[in-house]
N, C-alpha and C positions, 0 to 999 in steps of 0.2 A: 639650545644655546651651546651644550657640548660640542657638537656635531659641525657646528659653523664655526667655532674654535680650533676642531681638526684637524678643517678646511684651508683654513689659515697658515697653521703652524705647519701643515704639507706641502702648503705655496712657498711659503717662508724658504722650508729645504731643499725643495726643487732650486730658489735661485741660490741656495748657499752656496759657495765654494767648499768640495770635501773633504779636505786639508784643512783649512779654516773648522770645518766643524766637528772633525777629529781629535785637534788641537783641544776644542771646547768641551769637550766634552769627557778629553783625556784628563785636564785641568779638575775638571765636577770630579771627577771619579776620584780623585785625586785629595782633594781637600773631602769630600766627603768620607775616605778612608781614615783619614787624618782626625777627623772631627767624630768619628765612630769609635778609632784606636782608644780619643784621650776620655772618652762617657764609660768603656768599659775598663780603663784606668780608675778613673774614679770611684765605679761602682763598685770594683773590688775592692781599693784601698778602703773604700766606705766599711763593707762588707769583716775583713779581715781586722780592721781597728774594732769593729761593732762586739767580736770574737773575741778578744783579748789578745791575740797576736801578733808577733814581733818580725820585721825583716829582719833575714840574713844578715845584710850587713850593720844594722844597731847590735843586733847579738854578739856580733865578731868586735867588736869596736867598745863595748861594757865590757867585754873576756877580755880584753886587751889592757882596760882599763884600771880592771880590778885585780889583774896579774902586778901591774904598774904598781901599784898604791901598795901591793900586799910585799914586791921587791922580788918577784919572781919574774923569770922572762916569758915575754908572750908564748903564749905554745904554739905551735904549728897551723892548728885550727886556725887559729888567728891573723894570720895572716893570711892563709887563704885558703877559702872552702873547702871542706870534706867532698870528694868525687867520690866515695863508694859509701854503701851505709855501715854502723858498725857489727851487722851480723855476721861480717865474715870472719872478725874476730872468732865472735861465738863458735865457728863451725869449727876454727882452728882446733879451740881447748877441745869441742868434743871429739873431734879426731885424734887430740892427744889422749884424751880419755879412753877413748875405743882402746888405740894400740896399746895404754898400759893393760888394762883389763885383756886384752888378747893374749897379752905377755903372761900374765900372771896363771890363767888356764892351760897355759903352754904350759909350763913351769911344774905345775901340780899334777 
């Protein structure tokens, strides 16, 4: 039965127009991306709620909020995201570290 189904659906695209079944297919691929994007939206939102975890932007938006209520101004974070993380802080003081402690064996 496979076989004679094949058969068919070969006949079929022989007479298609291949523009017409370009278009169809561009379409499928199309809503099919669409319908895969919002199942792995789901899953992860499933996933990361299941986790105890919070998006970005409810976190920025409670720090905003709790700045608000306590009569402090939003801080910076807040209004919009962090682009670096805060290690580079860290690297800063311990380079300030180094260069005191280099100082200081100079010194002596």
């Amino acid at each position: 039965m496979a076989i004679k189904d094949l058969r068919d659906n070969l006949k079929r695209l022989k007479e298609t127009d291949p523009v017409e079944l370009a278009g169809q297919v561009n379409n499928w691929l199309q809503e099919s991306g669409e319908a895969l994007r919002l199942r792995i939206e789901d899953e992860v939102e499933k996933a990361v709620t299941k986790r105890g975890f919070v998006k970005r932007s409810e976190f920025l938006k409670l720090e905003a909020r709790i700045a608000a209520l306590e009569g402090k101004p939003a801080s910076k974070s807040a209004s919009k995201p962090a682009s670096k993380p805060a290690k580079k802080t860290v690297k800063k003081t311990a380079k300030k570290v180094v260069k005191k402690s280099a100082g200081k064996k100079a010194s002596k």
